[in-house]
C-alpha positions in Angstrom: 113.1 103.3 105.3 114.7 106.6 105.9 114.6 107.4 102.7 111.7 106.5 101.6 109.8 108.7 103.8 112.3 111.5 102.6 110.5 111.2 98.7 106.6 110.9 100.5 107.7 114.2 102.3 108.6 115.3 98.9 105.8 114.5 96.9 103.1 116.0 99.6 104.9 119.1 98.8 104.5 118.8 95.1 100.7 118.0 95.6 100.2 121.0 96.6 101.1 122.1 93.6 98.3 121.0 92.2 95.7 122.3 94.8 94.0 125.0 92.5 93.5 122.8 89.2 91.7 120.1 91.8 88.0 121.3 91.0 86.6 119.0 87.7 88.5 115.8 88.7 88.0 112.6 89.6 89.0 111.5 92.9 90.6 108.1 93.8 90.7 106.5 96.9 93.0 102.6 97.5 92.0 99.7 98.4 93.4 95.9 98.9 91.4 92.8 97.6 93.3 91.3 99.8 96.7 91.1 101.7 98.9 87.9 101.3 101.8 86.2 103.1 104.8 85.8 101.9 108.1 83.8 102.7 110.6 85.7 104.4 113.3 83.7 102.5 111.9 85.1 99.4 113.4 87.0 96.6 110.2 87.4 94.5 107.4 87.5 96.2 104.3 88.9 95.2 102.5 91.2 97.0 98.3 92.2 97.3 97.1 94.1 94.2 96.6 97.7 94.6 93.2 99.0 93.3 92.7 102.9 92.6 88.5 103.4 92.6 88.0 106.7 90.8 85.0 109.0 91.1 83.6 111.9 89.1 82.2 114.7 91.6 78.8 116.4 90.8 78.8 118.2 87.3 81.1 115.3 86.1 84.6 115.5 85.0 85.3 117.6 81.8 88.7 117.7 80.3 90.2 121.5 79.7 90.1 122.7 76.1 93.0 121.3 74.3 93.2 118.4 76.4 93.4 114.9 74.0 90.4 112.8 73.8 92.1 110.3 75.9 94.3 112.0 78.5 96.7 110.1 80.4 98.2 109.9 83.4 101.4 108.7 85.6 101.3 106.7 89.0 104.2 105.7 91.1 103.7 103.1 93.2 106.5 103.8 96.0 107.2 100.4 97.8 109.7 99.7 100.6 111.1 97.3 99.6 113.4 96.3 96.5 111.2 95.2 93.5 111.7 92.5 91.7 109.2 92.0 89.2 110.6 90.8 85.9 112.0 92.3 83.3 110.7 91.3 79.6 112.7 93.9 77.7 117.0 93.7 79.1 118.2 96.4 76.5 120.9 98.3 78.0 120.2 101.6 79.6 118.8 104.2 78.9 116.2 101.6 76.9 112.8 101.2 78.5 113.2 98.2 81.0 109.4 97.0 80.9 108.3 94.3 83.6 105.5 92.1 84.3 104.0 94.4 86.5 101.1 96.3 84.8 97.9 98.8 85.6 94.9 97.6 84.6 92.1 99.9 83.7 88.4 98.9 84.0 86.1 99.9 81.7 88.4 101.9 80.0 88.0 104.9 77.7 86.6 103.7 73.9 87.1 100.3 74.8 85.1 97.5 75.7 86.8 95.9 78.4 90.4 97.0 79.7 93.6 98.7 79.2 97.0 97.7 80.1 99.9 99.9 80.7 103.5 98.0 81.7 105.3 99.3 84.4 108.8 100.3 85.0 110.7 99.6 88.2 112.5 102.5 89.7 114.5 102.9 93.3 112.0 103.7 95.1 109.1 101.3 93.3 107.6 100.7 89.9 106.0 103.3 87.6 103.3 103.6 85.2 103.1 106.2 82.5 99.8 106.3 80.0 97.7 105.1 82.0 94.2 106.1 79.8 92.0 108.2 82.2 88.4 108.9 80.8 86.6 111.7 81.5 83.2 110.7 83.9 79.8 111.5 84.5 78.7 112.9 87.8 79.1 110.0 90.0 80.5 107.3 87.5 83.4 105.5 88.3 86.4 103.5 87.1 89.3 101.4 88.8 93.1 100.9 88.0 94.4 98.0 89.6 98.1 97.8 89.8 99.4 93.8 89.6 102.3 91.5 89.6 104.6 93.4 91.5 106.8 91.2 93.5 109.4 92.4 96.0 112.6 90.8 97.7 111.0 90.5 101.6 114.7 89.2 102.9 115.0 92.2 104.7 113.8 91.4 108.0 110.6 93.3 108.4 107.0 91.8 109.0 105.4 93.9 106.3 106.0 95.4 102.7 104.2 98.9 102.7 103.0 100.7 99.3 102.2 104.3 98.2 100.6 105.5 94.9 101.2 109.0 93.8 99.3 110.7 91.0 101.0 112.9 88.3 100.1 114.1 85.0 96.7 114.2 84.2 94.2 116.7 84.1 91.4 114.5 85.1 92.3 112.9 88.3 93.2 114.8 91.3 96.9 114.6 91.6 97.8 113.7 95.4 100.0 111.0 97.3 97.4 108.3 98.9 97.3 107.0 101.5 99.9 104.3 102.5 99.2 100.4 102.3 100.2 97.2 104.1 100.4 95.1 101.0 102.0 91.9 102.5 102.9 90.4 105.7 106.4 88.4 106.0 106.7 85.7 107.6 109.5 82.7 107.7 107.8 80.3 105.3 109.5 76.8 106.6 109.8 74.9 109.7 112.8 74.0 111.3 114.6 71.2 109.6 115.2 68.4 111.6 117.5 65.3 110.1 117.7 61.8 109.8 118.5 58.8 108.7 115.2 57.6 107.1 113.0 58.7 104.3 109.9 58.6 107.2 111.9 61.0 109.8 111.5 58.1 112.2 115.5 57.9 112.5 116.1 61.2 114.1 119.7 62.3 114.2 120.6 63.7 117.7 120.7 67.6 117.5 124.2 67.3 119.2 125.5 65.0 116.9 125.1 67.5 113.9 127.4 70.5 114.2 127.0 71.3 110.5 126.0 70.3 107.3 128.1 70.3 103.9 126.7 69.1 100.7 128.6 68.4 97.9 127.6 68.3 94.3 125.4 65.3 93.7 127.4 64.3 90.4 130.6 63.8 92.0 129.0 61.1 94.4 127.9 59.0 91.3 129.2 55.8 90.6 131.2 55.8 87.2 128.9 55.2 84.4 125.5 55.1 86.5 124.8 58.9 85.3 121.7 58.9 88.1 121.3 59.0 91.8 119.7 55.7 91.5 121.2 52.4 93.6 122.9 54.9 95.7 122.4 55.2 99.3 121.3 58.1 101.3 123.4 58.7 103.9 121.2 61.6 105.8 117.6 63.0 104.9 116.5 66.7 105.8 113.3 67.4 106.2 111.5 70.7 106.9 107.6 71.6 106.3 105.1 74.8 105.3 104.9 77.4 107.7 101.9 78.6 105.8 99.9 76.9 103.3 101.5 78.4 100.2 105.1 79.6 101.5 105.9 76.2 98.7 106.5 77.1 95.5 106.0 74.3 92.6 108.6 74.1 90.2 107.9 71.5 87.2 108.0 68.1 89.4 107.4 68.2 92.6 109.6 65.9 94.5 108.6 66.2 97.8 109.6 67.7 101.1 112.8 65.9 101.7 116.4 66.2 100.6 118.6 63.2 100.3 122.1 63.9 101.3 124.1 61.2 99.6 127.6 60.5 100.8 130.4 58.2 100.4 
């Protein structure tokens, strides 16, 4: 966390950088949809969507001579934890690593509905470069929503926090925003208890279970029987939802209990 605060102190420096070109620009405040929770035990969890409203100020927003028709602009999304959105391109460095996560710009400039600008995960988050900003109208508006980025919450802390920071465009007014509580951790099972029936009727004594090792469910097979099938479990764990979507389906869902099967 340290260091994370060390790059926000950074970037309010280098926002004021930016102080005199601030007049003609759109200005862009956050906001959460809403904010979900995820598992603790989880290494991709996806956190709320980030949405950036921008507004024109009176006189509108009127791009500086030279500027291209459709100027662009760059927003880091600093988050503290580790991302782990996926990757769809793998090339080897220094290649582009694209991922799932994307900014989504509604209306956007000369088209009728959105544009989509792929994000690329750094240290300290996930940034977007070209993202299309349209000049405005006094008063008009436009949103960029930033989506699918998932983080590994195993690090002990009860929240995830965000920051987007605005770069290079002439249109918006660059500045850090503020910061966001986009998820809140929390241990997504119960306690397992065991036993020795599918129903959990059977409990085993917590003292008579010091530990628990499982070993590969192939080498408990009967020769030739290539399934689980006829064999009998020896010990069921069973363990439930701490929250109503802390289970994640996955193909088949089996159900919530493990049979342990033993010799």
């Amino acid at each position: 966390m340290l260091v994370f605060q060390k790059k926000l102190l950074v970037l309010a420096g280098a926002s004021l950088a930016f102080a005199g070109v601030a007049f003609g620009q759109a200005t862009c405040v956050t906001n959460l949809p809403s904010v979900p929770v995820v598992r603790a035990e989880g290494l991709t969890e996806q956190v709320a969507d980030v949405v950036l409203t921008c507004t024109a100020p009176a006189g509108g927003v009127v791009a500086s001579a030279g500027t291209p028709a459709a100027p662009h602009a760059a927003v880091t999304l600093f988050v503290d934890h580790a991302v782990t959105s996926r990757l769809l391109q793998t090339a080897a460095p220094p290649a582009v690593q694209w991922t799932e996560a994307v900014a989504i710009v509604a209306p956007a400039p000369a088209a009728p509905l959105t544009a989509i600008t792929q994000g690329v995960i750094t240290p300290a988050g996930v940034t977007f470069t070209g993202i299309a900003t349209p000049a405005l109208a006094a008063g008009a508006s436009y949103t960029i929503t930033f989506t699918n980025t998932r983080v590994n919450a195993t690090g002990g802390t009860s929240t995830v926090n965000a920051q987007p920071f605005i770069t290079g465009s002439v249109l918006l007014n660059p500045s850090a925003l503020a910061p966001l509580n986009v998820a809140t951790v929390t241990n997504g099972l119960t306690a397992a208890t065991f036993s020795t029936d599918f129903a959990n009727t059977l409990r085993v004594p917590a003292a008579g279970v010091s530990n628990l090792v499982c070993a590969a469910l192939n080498a408990q097979l009967a020769p030739g029987t290539g399934s689980g099938v006829g064999i009998t479990p020896k010990l069921w764990v069973h363990t439930g939802e701490n929250f109503q979507t802390s289970f994640k389906t996955n193909l088949a869902l089996v159900g919530t209990a493990l049979r342990i099967i033993g010799s």
